[in-house]
C-alpha positions in Angstrom: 0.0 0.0 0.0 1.4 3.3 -1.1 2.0 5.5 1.6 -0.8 8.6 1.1 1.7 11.3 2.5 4.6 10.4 0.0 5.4 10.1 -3.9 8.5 8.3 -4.2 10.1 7.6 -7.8 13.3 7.3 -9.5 14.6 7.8 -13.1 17.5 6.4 -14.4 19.8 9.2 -16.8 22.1 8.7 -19.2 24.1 11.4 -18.1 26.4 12.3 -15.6 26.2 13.6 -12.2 27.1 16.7 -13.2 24.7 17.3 -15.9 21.6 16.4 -13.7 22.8 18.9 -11.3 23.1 21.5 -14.0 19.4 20.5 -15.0 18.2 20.9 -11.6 19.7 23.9 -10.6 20.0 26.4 -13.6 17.0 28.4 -13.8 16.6 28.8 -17.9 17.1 24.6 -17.6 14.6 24.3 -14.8 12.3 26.2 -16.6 11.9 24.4 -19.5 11.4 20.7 -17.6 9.6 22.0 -14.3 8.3 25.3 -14.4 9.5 28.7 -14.9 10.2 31.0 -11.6 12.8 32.4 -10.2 15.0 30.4 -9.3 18.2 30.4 -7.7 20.4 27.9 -6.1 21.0 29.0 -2.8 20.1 28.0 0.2 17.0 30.1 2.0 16.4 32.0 -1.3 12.5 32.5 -1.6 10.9 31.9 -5.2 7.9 30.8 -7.2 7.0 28.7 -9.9 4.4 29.5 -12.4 1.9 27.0 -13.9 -1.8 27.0 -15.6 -4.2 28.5 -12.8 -6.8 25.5 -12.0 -9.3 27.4 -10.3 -11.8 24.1 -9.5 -9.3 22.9 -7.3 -8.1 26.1 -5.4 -4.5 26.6 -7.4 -4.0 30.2 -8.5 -1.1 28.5 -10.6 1.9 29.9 -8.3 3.8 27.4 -5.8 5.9 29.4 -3.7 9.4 27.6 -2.7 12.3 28.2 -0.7 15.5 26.6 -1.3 16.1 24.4 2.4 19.1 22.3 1.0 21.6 22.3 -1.2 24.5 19.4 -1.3 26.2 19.8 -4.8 26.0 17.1 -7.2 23.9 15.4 -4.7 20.9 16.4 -2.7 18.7 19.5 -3.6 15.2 20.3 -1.0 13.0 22.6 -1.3 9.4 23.5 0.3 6.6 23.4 -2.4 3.9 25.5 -1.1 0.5 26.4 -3.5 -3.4 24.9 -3.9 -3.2 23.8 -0.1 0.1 22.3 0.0 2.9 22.5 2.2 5.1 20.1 1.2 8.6 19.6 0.7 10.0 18.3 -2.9 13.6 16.5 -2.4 16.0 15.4 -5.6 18.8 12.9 -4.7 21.1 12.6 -7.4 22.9 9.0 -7.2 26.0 8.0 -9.8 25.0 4.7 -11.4 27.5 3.4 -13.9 27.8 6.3 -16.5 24.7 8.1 -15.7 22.5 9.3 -12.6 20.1 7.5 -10.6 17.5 10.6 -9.9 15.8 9.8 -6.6 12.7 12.1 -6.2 10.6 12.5 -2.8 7.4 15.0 -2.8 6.4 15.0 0.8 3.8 16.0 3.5 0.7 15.5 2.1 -2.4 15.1 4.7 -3.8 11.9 4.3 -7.1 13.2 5.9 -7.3 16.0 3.2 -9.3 14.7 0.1 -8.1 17.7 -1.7 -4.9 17.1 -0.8 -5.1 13.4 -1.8 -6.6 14.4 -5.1 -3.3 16.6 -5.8 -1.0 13.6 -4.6 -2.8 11.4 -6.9 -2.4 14.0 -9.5 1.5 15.0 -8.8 2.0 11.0 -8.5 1.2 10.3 -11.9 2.6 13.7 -12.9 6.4 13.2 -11.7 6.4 10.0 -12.9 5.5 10.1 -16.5 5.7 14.0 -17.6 8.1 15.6 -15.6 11.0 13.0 -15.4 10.5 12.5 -19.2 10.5 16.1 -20.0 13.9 16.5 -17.6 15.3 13.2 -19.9 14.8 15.5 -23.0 16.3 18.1 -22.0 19.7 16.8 -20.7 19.5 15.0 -24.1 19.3 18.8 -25.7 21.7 20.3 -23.5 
């Protein structure tokens, strides 16, 4: 049984460490696989992402973030807070032969919050087969 206050995926990438990193933390790069903000990587640094408004479910379309961690190469957490969420989004970056194993953990949802279970459910399906894949065609661009 999946654990209703945690999505937990991995990607394997053909590419190394470094790369990933560079993916995840510069802002035009970020932009075109997440979402465009403003980013910067720094630890405590306050920003937003910007997204399609979905009004029916109480998201103006902004999630406002703060950089929490930074571990180059490595780790990268930051809070993820919009539509009712206050959640924390982690990215572990793992080497794995020639490439990167890209650990991903969205966490804090409120299991007794049907609207926040409706946007786990959502984000579940959404880092696993959109985001990931769009970050994959990017580090194949860069």
């Amino acid at each position: 049984m999946a654990d209703p206050t945690l999505i937990r995926t991995d990607q394997y990438l053909a590419h190394p460490p470094r790369k990933v990193w560079r993916a995840l933390t510069d802002p035009d790069l970020l932009a075109r696989w997440l979402m465009p903000g403003d980013f910067k990587p720094v630890v405590g640094h306050r920003f937003t992402f910007r997204t399609e408004p979905r009004p029916n479910r109480g998201f103006d379309g902004v999630v406002h973030c703060e950089v929490l961690d930074l571990e180059p190469e490595r780790l990268m957490r930051i809070s993820w807070c919009g539509g009712g969420l206050d959640t924390t989004v982690t990215w572990t970056l793992e080497a794995e032969g020639r490439g990167t194993r890209l650990l991903l953990e969205h966490a804090g949802f409120d299991p007794d919050d049907p609207i926040q279970q409706s946007t786990y459910v959502i984000l579940d399906g959404g880092w696993r087969s959109h985001v990931l894949s769009r970050m994959e065609k990017v580090l194949a661009d860069a």
